[in-house]
C-alpha positions in Angstrom: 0.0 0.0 0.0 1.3 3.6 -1.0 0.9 6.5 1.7 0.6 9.6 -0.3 -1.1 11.9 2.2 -1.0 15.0 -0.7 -3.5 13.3 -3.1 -6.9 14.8 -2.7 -5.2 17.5 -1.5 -4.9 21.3 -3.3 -8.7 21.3 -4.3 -9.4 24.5 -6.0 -11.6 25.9 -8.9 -13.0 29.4 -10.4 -15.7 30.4 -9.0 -18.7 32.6 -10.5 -21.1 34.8 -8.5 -24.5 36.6 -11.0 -25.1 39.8 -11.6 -28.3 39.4 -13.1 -30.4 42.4 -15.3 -34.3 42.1 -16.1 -34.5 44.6 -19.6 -37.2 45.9 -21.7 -36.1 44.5 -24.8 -35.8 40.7 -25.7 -32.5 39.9 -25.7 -31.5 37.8 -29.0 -29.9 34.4 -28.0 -27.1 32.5 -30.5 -28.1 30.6 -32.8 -28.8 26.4 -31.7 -25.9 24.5 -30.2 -23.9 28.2 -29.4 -22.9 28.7 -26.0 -25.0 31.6 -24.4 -21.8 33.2 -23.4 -20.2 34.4 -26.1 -18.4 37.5 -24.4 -16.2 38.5 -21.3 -12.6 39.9 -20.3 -10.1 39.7 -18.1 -9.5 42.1 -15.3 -7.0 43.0 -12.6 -8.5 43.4 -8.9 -5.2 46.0 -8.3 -3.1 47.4 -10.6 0.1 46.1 -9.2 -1.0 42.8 -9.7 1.3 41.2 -12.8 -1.8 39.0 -14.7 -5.4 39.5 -14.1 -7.0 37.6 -11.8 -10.8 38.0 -12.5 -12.9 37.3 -15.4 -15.9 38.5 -16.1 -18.6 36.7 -18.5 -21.6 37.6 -20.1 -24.6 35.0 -20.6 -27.6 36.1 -22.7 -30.0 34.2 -20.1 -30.4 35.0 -16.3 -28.0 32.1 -14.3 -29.7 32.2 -11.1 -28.0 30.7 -7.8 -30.1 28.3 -6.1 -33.5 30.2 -3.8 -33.3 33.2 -6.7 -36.6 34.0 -7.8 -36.7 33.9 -11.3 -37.2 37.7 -13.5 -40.6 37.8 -15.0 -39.7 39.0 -18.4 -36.2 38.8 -20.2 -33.1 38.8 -18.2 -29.0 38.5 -18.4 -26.1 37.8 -16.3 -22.8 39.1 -16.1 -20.6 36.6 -14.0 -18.5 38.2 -11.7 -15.9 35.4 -11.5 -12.5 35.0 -9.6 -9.5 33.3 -12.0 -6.4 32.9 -9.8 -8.2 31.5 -6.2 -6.0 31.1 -3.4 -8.1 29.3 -1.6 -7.5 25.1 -1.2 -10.1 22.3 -0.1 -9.5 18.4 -0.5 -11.2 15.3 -1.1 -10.9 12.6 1.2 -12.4 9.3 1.7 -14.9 8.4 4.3 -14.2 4.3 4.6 -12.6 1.9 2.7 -15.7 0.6 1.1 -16.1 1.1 -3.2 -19.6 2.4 -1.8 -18.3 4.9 0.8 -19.4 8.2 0.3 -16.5 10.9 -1.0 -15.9 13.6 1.0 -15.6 16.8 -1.1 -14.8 20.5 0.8 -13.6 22.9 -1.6 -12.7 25.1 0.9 -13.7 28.1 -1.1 -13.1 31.7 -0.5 -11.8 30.6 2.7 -8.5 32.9 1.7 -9.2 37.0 2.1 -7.6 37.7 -1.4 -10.2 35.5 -3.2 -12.9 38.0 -1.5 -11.5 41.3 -2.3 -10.9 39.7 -6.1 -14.7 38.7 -5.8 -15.4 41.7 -4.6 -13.8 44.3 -7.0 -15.2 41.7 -10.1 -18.6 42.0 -8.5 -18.3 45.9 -8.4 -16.9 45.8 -12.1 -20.2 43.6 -13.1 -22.6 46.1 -11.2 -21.0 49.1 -13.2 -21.2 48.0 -16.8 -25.0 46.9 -16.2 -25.2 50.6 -15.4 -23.6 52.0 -17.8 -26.0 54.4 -20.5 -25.9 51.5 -23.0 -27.6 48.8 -21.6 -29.2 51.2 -18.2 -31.2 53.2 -21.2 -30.4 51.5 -24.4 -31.9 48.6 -22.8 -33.8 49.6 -20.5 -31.7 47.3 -18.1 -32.2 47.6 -14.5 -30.3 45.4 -11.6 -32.2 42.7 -10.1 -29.6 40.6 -8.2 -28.0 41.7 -5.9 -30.3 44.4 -6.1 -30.5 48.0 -5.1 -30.9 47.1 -1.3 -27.3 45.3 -1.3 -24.6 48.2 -1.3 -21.8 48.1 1.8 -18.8 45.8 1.4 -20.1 43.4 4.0 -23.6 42.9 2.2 -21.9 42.2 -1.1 -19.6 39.5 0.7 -22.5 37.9 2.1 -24.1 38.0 -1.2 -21.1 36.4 -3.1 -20.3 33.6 -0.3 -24.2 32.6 -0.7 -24.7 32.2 -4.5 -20.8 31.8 -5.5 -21.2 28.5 -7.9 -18.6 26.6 -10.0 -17.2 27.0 -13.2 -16.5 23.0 -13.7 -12.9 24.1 -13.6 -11.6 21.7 -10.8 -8.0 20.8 -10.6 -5.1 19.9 -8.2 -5.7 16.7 -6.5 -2.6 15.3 -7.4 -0.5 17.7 -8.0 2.6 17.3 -10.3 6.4 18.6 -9.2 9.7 17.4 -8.8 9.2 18.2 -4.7 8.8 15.6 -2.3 5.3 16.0 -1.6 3.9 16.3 -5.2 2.1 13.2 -6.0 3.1 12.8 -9.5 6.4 13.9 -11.3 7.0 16.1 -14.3 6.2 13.2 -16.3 2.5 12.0 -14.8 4.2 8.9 -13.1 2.5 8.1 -9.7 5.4 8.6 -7.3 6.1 5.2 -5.6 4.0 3.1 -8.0 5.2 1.6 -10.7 3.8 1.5 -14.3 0.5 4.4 -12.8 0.0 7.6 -14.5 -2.2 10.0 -13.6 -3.3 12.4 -16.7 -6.0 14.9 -16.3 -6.3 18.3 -15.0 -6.1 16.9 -11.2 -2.0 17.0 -11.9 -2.3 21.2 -12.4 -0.3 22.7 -9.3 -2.4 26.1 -9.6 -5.2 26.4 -12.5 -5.1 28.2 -15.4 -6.4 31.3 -15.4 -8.5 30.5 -18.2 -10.5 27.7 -18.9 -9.1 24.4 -18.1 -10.7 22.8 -21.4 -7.7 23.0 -23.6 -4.9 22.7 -20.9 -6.0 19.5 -20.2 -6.7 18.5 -23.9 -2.8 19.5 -23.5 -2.0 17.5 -20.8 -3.8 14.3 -22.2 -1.6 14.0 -25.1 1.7 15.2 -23.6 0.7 11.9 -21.2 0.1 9.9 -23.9 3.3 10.9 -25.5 5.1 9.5 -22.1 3.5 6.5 -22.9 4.3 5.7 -25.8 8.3 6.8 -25.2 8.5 4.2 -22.4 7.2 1.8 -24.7 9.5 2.3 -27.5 6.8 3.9 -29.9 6.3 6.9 -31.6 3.0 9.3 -31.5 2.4 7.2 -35.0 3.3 3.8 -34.4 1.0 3.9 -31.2 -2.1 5.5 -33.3 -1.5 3.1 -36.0 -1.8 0.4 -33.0 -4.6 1.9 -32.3 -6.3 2.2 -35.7 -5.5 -1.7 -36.1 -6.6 -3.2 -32.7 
């Protein structure tokens, strides 16, 4: 039996809190099979900061948090959302059973920085729905958080009750050449031999981005490891493939 106390460790994710706007004026949605959110930015909480480390998104439809009342009428969302969290949970195991429950605390905002990013991407969302384009334009006016929720503390309370995922989860098994990383810079399971782990549960800290095409990236950079420590080239083994 390996003991590899990091793995379910260094759970994190981005997280998304709604902005959401009722308008007077349907709002045209993309055409069938196109995402809803076809727009956003990145944005720096402080300026001394070297990347950005929010990212706000637009979605043509309201994305209400769980207990929202829905808008009567056409709505949108701009996601305040935090890109570079701070913040770690795990995942642990509750018995030794194949049936055992998982444990699962991401541990989320639990780090001050991940508010004050929240909180600035929040502020950002609140001001372009107020801006002359879409406050007359539109005829857009803020439903959630709504006019009653203005003072630092409110808005905190409002992110840390309807903060949702972005499906962006990584880190469980993080890669490094440290003694404590649970795979090494080639995906090889320390301390097992012939195990690779190759998903986006080897990323040390997320992307700051989606985590759709780094992990399309890390899929076949492990399957080029593979291959090299069977003899084969990226060919050979897809002509294996194509013949089995």
């Amino acid at each position: 039996m390996l003991d590899s106390p990091q793995v379910g460790k260094n759970l994190h994710d981005h997280l998304l809190a709604p902005v959401i706007g009722a308008t007077t004026r349907d709002i045209p949605l993309p055409p069938a099979g196109t995402s809803v959110s076809q727009t956003h930015l990145f944005a720096k909480s402080t300026p001394e900061k070297t990347v950005p480390d929010t990212q706000p998104i637009f979605f043509a439809v309201p994305m209400y948090s769980p207990g929202m009342e829905p808008v009567d009428g056409p709505a949108f969302t701009l996601h305040s959302g935090i890109v570079s969290p701070k913040s770690r949970g795990e995942i642990r195991l509750t018995g030794p059973g194949l049936d055992d429950a998982v444990s699962i605390d991401l541990g989320a905002l639990s780090e001050a920085e991940d508010l004050d990013s929240f909180l600035f991407s929040l502020k950002q969302c609140r001001d372009i729905m107020a801006q002359p384009a879409l406050a007359d334009g539109w005829g857009t006016r803020e439903v959630y958080p709504g006019p009653d929720v203005q003072t630092d503390d409110e808005l905190v309370d409002y992110i840390r009750n309807n903060a949702v995922t972005y499906h962006h989860q990584v880190g469980t098994c993080r890669m490094g050449s440290d003694d404590d990383a649970v795979v090494d810079p080639r995906l090889n399971l320390k301390g097992v031999a012939s195990l690779s782990v190759i998903d986006a549960s080897i990323m040390p800290t997320i992307t700051t981005g989606n985590t759709n095409a780094p992990s399309i990236l890390i899929g076949e950079k492990g399957a080029g490891f593979l291959l090299e420590e069977l003899g084969l080239s990226a060919d050979a083994g897809a002509e294996q493939v194509a013949t089995a």
